[in-house]
N, C-alpha and C positions, 0 to 999 in steps of 0.2 A: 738874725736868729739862726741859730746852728740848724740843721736839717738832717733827722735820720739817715731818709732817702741820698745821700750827698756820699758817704760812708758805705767799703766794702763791708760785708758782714760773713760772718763764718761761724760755725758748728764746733764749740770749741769743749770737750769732757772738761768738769766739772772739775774732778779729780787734782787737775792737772795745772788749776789754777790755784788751790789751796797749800800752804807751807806743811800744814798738819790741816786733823779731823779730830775734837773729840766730844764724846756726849756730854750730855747736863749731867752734874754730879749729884742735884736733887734726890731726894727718897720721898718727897711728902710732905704737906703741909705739919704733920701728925706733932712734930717734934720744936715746931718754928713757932713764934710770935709773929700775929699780923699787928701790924700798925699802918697808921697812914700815911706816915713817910718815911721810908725806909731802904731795904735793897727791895729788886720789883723780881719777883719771882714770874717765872717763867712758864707756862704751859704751852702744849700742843694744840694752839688755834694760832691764827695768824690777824685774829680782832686785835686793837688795841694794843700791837705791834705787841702782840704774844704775852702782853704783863694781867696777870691772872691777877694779883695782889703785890704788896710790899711787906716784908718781913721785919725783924728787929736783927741788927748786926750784934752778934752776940759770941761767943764764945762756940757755940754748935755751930751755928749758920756763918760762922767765916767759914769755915774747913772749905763750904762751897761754894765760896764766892768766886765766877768766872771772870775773866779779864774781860771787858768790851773791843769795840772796833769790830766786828767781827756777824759772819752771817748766820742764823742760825737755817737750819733744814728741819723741819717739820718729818716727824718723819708718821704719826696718826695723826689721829683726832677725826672727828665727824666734820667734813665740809673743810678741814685745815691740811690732809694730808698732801705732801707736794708742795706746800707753797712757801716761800724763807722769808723771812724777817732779818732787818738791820739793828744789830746791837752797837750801841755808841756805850753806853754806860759801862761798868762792872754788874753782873747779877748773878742768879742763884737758879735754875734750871733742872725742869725732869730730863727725866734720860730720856723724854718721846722726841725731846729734839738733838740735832748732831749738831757742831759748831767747825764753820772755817776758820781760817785763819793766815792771813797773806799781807804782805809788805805793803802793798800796793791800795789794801780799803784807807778809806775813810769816808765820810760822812754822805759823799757825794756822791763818788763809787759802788759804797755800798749801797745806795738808793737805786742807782742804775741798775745794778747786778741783780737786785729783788726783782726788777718792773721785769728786765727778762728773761728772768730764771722764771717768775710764776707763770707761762706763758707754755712750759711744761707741768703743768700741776694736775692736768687733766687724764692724765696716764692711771694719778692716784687714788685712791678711795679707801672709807675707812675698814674696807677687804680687802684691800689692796695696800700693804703697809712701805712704808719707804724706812728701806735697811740701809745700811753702810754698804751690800754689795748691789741696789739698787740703783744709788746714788754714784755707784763708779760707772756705773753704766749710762747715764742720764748725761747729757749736752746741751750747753747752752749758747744760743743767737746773740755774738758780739758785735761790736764792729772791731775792726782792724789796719792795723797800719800797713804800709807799702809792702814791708817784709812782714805779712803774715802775722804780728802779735797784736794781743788783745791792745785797743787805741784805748789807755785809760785816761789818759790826758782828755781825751773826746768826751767821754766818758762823763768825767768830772766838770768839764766846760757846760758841758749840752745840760747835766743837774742844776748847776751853779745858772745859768740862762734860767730856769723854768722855773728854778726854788723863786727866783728876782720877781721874775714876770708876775707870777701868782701872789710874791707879798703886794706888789705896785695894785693890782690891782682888789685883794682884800681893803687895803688902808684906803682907797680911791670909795669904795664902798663905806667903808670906817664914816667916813667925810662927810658922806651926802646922809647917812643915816642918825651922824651925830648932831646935825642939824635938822632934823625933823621931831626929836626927842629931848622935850622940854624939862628941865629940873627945878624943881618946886622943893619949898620949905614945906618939910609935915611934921607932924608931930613921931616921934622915935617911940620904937615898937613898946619900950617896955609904957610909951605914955598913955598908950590905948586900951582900950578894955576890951577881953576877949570874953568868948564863949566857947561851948560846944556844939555842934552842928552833925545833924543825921547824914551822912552820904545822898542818899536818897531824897531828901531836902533841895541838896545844893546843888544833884545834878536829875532833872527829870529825864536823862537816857541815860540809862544803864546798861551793858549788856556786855555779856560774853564772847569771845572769839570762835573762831570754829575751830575743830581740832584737822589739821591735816598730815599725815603720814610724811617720813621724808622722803620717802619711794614713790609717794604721788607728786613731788613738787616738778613743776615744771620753769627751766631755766628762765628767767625775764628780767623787769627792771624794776616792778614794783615790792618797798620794803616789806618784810615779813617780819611783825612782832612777838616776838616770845618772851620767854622768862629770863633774859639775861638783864642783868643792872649795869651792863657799858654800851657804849654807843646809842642813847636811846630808846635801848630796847630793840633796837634793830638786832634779826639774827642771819639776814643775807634779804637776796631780791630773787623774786621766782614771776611766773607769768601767768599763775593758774586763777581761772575766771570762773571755773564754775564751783559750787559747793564751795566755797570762800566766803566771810564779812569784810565788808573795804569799810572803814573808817577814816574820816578827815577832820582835823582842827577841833581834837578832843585830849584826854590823858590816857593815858597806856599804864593800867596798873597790873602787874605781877600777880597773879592770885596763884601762881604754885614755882617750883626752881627758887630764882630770886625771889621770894614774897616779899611784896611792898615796896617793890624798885616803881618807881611813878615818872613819868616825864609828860613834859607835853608833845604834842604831833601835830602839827602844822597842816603835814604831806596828805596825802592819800596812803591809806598802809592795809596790809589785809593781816589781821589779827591770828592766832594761834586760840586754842582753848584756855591757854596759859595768861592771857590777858585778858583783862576787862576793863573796856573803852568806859568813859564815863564823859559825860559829854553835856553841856550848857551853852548854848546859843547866843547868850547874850555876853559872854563873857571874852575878852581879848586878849591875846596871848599874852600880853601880860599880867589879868588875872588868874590866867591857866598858869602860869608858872609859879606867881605864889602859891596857888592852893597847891600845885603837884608837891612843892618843900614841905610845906604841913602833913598833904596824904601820905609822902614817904615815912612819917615818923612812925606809921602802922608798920611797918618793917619787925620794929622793936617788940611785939608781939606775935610775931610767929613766926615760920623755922621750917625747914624742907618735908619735915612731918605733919606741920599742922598750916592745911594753907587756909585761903580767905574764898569761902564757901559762894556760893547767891546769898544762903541761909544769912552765914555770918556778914557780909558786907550790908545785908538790911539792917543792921544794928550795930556799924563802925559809925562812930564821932570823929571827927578833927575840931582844932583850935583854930578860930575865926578872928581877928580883930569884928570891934561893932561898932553901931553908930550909936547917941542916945537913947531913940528908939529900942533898942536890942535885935536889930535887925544888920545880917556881915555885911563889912566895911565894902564894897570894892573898887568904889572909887580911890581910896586910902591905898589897899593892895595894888591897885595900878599902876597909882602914883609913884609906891614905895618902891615896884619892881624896876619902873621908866627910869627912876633917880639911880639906882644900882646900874644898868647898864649905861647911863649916862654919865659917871664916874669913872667906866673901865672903858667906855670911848675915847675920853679925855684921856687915862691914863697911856693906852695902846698909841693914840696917836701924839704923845708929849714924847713919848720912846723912840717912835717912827723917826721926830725930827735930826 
């Protein structure tokens, strides 16, 4: 295994490693078609490697279709300024981010050059913006070869080592988890009988998150959920114990921003006011995951203006499969979730071979 530590390393301006610089050609969502598969437009965060949405490739939206390969620089955003993202694809970009451009990325490189370029991102804030003459001034921790240039060959080795390492042992996990998760014949969805079911029915804890400032967060490990619908609902990790709700092995639902982004939570997480945990005891995370698909469908009903009250979530429905009795399925929903992931186990690891 390659070794950081092994590697002289050097302070090398930014600048001086890119062919050109230039910003996202972006104006706005205002003028673009979102679809689901598309070009992946670009914003000032560094979540979900900066793709905000995907657009439709259309007659407006080429004019700003950028090349990939290529690093972007964050230059605002709350919690993002500072920190660059690796473009491989072709996209579409606000002007909040500036773009490199060098001989030398590729896929591996450009992973590298992120891990130690964010390592300066603490300079930043969203008061603190990162310009073009910010950015000439900013240096980054390489390693280097005998005569002093950046070692990208090292570079690309030491990514290519780590990307390996990390799949060996995802699929190694793939393994032992695809053998624990049994697939059973059930009857298919459309054969079931469904209902309507009160929220408050199906989960006897309900409750809201706490509201915390972003001036009060203090830096840590534990996640922070809010109102975004990527990653989880994760919107970063802070360390703050007091005047906080911790929540574990519950849903996280959106009640204002993204309303009706739903996932499940496993973890231990401390909520925002923006979420509301809903929570059932008896239920296993692969119940939790169907009903979160179902609860997401409230989405479809409200909108950054009208979010999901205390008031109103006492009188949200979702659609249940049932049993004879007229009582929800959840043995069925268990089973049905355990058969899906045990499809795409089979899948992922028929790929592996």
């Amino acid at each position: 295994m390659l070794k950081l530590s092994d590697r002289e390393w050097e302070a090398i301006p930014i600048v001086k490693l890119f062919d050109r610089l230039e910003a996202g050609k972006g104006k706005g969502l205002n003028h673009l078609i979102q679809v689901k598969i598309g070009v992946p437009y670009i914003g000032a965060t560094n979540r979900n490697n900066g793709v905000m949405c995907y657009v439709e490739d259309n007659a407006i939206s080429h004019k700003m279709i950028q090349d990939g390969n290529c690093i972007g620089f964050i230059k605002n955003g709350d919690g993002s300024a500072g920190y660059a993202i690796y473009k491989q694809e072709p996209f579409i970009s606000t002007s909040d981010v500036i773009y490199g451009y060098a001989n030398w990325l590729n896929l591996f490189t450009g992973l590298f050059f992120v891990a130690a370029q964010d390592m300066i991102e603490e300079k930043y804030s969203h008061g603190y913006k990162r310009n073009q003459q910010h950015l000439r001034g900013d240096k980054v921790m390489l390693p280097i070869t005998s005569d002093g240039k950046p070692d990208y060959k090292f570079m690309e080795d030491y990514a290519r080592e780590l990307e390996k390492k990390k799949i060996d042992a995802y699929f190694k996990y793939l393994k032992k988890k695809a053998i624990e998760i049994e697939y059973r014949d059930i009857p298919a969805l459309s054969d079931k009988k469904w209902k309507d079911f009160f929220l408050i029915d199906i989960f006897p804890k309900i409750k809201r998150g706490k509201r915390l400032k972003n001036e009060d967060h203090i830096a840590g490990i534990t996640p922070y959920a809010s109102s975004s619908a990527l990653n989880n609902g994760i919107d970063g990790f802070i360390g703050n114990e007091l005047k906080v709700r911790k929540y574990k092995n519950c849903l996280s639902l959106a009640n204002s921003g993204s309303v009706g982004a739903c996932f499940y939570e496993p973890f231990e997480f401390i909520a925002s006011d923006h979420v509301t945990h809903l929570q059932n005891d008896n239920f296993s995370m692969y119940t939790y995951l169907f009903v979160a698909t179902m609860t997401r469908r409230l989405s479809e009903k409200y909108n950054f203006n009208r979010e999901i009250s205390d008031t109103r979530i006492s009188r949200e429905k979702i659609l249940l499969p049932i049993r004879d009795g007229g009582a929800p399925d959840y043995g069925y929903m268990d089973q049905f979730m355990k058969n899906l992931i045990a499809v795409k186990y089979k899948q992922y690891l028929e790929y592996h071979k």
